[in-house]
Z-matrix of the N, CA and C atoms (Angstrom, degrees):
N
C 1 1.433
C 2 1.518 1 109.99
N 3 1.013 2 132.93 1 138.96
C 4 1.878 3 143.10 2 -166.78
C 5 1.891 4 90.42 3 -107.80
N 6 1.054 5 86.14 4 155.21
C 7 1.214 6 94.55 5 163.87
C 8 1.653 7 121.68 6 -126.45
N 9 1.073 8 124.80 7 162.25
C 10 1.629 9 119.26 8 -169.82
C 11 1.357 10 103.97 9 -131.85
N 12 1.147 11 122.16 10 149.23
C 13 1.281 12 139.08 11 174.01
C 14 1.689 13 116.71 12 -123.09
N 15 1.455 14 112.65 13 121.25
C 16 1.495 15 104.30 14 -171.46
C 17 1.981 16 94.54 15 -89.10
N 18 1.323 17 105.84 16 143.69
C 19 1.458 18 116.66 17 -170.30
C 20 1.376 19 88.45 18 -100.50
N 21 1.562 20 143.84 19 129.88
C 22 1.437 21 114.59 20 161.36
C 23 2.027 22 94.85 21 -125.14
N 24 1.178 23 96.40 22 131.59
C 25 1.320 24 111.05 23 168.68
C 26 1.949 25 125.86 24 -26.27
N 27 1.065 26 128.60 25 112.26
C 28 1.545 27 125.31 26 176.15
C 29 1.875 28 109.36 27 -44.83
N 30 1.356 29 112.77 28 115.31
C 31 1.549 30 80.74 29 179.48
C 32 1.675 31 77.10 30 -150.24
N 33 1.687 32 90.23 31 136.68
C 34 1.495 33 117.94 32 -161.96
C 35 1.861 34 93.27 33 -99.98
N 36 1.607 35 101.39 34 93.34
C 37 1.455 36 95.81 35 -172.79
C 38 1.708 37 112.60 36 -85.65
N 39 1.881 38 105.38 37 -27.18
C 40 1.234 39 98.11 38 -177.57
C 41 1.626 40 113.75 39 -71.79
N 42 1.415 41 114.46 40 -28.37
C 43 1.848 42 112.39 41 153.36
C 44 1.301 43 118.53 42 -52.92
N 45 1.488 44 128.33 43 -28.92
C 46 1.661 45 109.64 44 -178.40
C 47 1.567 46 96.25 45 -96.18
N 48 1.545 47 129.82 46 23.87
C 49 1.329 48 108.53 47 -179.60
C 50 1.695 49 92.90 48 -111.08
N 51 1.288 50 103.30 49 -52.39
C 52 1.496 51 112.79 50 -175.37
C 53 1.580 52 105.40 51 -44.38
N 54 1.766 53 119.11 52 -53.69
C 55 1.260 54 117.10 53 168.10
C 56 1.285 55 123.87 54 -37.39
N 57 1.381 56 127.06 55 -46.23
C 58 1.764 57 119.66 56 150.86
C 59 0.848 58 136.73 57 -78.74
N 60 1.280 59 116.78 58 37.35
C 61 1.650 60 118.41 59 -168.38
C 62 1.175 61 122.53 60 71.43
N 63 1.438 62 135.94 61 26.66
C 64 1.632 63 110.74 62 -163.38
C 65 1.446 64 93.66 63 -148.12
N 66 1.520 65 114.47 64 -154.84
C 67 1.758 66 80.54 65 -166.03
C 68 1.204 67 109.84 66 111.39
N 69 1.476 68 108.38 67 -156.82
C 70 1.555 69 167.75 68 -141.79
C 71 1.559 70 101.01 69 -124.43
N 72 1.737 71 107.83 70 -43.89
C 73 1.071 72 120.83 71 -168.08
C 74 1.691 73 108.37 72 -87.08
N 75 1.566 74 120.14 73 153.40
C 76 0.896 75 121.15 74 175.26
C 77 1.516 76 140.61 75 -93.57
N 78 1.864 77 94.52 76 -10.44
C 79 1.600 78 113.52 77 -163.51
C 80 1.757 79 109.91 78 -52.92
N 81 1.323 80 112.98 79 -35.85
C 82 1.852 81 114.00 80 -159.10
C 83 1.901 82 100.33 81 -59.07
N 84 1.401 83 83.80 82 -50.49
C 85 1.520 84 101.10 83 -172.14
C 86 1.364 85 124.07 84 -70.43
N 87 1.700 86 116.05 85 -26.64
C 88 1.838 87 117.54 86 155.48
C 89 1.405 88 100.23 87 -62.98
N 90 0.932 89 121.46 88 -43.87
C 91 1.536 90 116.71 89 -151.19
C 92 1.818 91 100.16 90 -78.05
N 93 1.476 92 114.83 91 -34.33
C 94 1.307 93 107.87 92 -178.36
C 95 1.690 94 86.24 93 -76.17
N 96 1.038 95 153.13 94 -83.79
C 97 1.329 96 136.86 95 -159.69
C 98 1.264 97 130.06 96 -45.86
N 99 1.518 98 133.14 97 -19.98
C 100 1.881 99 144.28 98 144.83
C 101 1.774 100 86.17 99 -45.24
N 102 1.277 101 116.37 100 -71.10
C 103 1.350 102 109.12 101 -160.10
C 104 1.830 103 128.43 102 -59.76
N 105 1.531 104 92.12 103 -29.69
C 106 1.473 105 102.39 104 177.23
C 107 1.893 106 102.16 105 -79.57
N 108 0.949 107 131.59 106 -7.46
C 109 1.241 108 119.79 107 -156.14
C 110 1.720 109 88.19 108 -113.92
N 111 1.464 110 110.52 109 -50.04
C 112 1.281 111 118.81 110 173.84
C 113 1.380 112 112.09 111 -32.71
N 114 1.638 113 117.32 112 -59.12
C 115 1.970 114 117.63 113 -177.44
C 116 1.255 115 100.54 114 -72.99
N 117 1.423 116 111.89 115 -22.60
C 118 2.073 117 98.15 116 -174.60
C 119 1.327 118 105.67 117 -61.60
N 120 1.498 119 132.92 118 -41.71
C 121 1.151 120 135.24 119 -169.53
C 122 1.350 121 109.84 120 -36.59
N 123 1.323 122 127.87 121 -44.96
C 124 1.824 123 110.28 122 -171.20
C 125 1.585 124 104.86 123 -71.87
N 126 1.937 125 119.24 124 -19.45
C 127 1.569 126 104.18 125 -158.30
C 128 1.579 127 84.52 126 -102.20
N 129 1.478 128 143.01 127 4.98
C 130 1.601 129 123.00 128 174.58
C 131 1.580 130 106.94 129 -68.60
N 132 1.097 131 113.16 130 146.86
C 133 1.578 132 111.88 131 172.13
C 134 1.393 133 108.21 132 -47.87
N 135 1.357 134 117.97 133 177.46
C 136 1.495 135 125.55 134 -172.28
C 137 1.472 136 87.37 135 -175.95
N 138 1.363 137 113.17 136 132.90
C 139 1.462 138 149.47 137 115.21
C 140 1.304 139 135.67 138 -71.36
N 141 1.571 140 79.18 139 -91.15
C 142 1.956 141 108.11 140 173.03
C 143 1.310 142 93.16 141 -108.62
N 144 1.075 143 145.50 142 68.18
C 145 1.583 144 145.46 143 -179.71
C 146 1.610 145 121.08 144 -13.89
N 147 2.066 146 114.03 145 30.51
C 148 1.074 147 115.27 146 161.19
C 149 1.456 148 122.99 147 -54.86
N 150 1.249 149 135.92 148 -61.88
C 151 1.354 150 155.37 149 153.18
C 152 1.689 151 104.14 150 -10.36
N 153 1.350 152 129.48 151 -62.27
C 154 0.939 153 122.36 152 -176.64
C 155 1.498 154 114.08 153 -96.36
N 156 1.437 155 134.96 154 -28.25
C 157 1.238 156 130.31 155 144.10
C 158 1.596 157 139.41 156 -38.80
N 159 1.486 158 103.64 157 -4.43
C 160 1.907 159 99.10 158 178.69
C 161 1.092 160 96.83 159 -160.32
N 162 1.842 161 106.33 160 40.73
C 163 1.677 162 116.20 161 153.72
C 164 2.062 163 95.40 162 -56.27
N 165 1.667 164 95.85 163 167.12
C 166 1.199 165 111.17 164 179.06
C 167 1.513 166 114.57 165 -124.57
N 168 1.392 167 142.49 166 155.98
C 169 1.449 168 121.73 167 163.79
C 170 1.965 169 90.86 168 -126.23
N 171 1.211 170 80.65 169 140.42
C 172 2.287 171 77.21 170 -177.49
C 173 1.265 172 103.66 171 -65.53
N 174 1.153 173 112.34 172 -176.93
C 175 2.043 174 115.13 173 175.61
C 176 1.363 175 93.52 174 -76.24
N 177 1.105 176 130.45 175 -27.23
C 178 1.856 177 113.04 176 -175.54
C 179 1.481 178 137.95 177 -96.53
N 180 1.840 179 82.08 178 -0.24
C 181 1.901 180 90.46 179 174.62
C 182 1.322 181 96.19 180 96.63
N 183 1.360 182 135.26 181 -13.53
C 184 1.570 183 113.01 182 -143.59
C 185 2.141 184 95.01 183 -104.76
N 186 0.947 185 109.33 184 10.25
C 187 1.501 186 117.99 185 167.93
C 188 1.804 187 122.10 186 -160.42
N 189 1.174 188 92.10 187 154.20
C 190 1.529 189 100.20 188 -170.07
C 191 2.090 190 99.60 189 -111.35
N 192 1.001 191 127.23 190 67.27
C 193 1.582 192 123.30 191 -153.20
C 194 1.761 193 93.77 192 -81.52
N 195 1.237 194 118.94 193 157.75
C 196 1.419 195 170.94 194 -158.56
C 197 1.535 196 104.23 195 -133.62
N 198 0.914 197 124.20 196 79.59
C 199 1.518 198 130.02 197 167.07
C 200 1.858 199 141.59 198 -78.36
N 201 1.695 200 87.08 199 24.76
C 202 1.494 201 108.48 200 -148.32
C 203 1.854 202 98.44 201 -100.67
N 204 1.133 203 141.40 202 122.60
C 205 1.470 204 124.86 203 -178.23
C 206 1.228 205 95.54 204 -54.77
N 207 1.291 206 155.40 205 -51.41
C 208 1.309 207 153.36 206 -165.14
C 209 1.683 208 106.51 207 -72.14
N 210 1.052 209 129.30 208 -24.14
C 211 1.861 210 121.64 209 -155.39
C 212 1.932 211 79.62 210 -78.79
N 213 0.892 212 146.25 211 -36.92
C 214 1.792 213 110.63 212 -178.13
C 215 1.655 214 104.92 213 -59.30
N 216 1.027 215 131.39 214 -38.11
C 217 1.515 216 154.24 215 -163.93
C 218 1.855 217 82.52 216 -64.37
N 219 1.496 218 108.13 217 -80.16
C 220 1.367 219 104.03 218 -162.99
C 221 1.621 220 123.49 219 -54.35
N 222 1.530 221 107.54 220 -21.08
C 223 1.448 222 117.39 221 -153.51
C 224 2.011 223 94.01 222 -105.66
N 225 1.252 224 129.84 223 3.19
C 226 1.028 225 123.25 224 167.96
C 227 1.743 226 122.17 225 -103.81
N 228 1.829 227 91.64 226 -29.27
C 229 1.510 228 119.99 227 156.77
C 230 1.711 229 102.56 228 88.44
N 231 1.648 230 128.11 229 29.13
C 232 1.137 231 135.48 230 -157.48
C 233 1.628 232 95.87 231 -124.18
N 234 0.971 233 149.18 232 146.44
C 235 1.748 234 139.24 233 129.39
C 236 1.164 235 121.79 234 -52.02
N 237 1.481 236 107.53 235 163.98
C 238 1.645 237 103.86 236 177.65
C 239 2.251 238 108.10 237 -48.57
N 240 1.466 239 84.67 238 -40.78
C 241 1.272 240 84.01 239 -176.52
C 242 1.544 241 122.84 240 -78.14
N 243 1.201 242 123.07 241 16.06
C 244 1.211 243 132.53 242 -170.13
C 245 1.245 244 127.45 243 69.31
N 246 1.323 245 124.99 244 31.10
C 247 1.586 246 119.08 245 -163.77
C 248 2.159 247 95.28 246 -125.96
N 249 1.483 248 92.92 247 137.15
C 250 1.061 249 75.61 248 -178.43
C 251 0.993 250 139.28 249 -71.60
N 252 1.836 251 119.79 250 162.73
C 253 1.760 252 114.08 251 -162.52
C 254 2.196 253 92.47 252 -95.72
N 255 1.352 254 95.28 253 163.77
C 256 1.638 255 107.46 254 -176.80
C 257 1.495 256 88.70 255 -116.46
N 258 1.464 257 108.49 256 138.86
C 259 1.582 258 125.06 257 170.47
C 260 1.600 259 126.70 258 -123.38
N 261 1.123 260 100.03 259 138.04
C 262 1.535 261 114.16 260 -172.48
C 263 1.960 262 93.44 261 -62.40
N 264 1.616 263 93.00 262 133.73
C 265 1.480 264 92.31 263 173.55
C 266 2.127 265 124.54 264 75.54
N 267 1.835 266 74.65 265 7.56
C 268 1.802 267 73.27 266 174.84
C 269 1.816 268 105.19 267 -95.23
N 270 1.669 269 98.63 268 155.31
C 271 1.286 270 132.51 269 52.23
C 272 1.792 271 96.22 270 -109.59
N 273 0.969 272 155.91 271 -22.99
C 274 1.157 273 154.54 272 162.98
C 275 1.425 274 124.30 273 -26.47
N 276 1.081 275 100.49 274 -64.96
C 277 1.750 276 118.05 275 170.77
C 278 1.462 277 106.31 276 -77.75
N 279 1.824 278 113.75 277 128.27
C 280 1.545 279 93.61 278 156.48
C 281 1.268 280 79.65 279 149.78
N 282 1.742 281 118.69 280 167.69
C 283 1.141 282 124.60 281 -155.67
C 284 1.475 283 129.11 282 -55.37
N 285 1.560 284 134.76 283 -179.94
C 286 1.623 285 133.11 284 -154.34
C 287 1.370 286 99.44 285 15.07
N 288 1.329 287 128.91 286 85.32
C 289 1.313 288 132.71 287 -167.77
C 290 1.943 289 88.24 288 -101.51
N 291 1.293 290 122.18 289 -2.59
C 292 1.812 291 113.56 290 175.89
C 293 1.379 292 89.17 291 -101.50
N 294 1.538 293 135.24 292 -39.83
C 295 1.514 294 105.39 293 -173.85
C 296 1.587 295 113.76 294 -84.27
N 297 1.363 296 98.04 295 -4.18
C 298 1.845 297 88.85 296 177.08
C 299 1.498 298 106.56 297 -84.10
N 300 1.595 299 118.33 298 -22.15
C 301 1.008 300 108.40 299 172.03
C 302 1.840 301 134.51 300 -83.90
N 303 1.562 302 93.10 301 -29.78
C 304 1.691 303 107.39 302 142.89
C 305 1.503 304 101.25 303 -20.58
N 306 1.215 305 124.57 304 -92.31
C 307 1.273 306 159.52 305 -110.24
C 308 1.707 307 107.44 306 -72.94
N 309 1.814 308 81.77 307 -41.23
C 310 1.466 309 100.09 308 -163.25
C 311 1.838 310 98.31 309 -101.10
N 312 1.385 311 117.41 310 -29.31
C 313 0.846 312 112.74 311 -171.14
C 314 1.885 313 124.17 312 -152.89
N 315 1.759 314 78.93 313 48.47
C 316 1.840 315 98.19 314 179.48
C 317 1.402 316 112.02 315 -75.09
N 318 1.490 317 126.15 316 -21.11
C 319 1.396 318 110.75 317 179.51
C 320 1.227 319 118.06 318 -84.25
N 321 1.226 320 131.45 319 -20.18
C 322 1.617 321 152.01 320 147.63
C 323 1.841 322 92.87 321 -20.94
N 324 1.129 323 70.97 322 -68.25
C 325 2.465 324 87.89 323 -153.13
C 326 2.128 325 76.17 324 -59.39
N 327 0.750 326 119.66 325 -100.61
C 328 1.713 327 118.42 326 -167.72
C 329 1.435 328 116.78 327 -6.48
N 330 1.398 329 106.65 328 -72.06
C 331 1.833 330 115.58 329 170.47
C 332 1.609 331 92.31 330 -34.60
N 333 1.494 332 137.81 331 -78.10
C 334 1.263 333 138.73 332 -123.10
C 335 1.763 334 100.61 333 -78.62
N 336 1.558 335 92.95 334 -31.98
C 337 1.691 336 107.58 335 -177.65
C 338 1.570 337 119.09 336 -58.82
N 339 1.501 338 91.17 337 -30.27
C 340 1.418 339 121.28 338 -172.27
C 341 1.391 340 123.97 339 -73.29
N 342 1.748 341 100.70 340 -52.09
C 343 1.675 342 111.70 341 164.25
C 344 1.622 343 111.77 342 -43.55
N 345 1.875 344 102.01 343 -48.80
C 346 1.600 345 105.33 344 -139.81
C 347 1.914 346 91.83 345 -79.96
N 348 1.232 347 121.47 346 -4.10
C 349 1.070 348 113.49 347 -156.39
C 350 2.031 349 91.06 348 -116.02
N 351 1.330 350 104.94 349 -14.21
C 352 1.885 351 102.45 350 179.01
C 353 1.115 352 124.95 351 114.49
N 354 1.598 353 122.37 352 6.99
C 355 1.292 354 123.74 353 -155.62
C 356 1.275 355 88.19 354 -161.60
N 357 1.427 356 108.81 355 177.42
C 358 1.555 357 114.73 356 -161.67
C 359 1.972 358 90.62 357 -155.76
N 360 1.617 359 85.65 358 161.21
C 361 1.628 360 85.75 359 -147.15
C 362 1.939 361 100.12 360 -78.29
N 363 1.265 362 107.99 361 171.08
C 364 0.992 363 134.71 362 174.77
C 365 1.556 364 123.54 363 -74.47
């Protein structure tokens, strides 16, 4: 009877993840949130373009914040009293302004996620 030994190759996966950003590491996920926040910019409401001028992204990517007492108000698109609000620049502008932009322009954000990370989409 022989015996066999399976040899399996050294392969440093948490180095090929961190190398694309992913991981441990934080880069894939800032960079998809600069980018998701970047296309939201035309669908956030606008007036005086405070609201969309002193958006925030955290150091880890993991939120895109609205720092405005009003942006829950604007981004659900209701009044306190429930009636709906009217926006400068709609139909473009105006509430879930990330899933309308998803919507309109999710294969954009995927491809780009895709480059920055080494691979190309599926």
């Amino acid at each position: 009877m022989s015996s066999r030994t399976k040899i399996y190759p050294r392969i440093e996966t948490g180095a090929i993840l961190r190398s694309r950003g992913l991981g441990a590491s934080t880069s894939a996920r800032r960079h998809l949130a600069v980018t998701v926040a970047r296309l939201s910019d035309k669908y956030v409401p606008m007036q005086s373009s405070t609201l969309k001028n002193t958006r925030q992204i955290d150091s880890e990517g993991r939120a895109i914040l609205y720092n405005q007492p009003y942006a829950n108000t604007q981004y659900e698109g209701k009044s306190r009293s429930g009636a709906p609000l009217n926006y400068h620049g709609a139909p473009m502008r105006g509430p879930h302004w990330d899933k309308r932009m998803m919507a309109d322009r999710g294969d954009e954000v995927i491809d780009d996620l895709a480059k920055f990370v080494g691979g190309k989409r599926k």
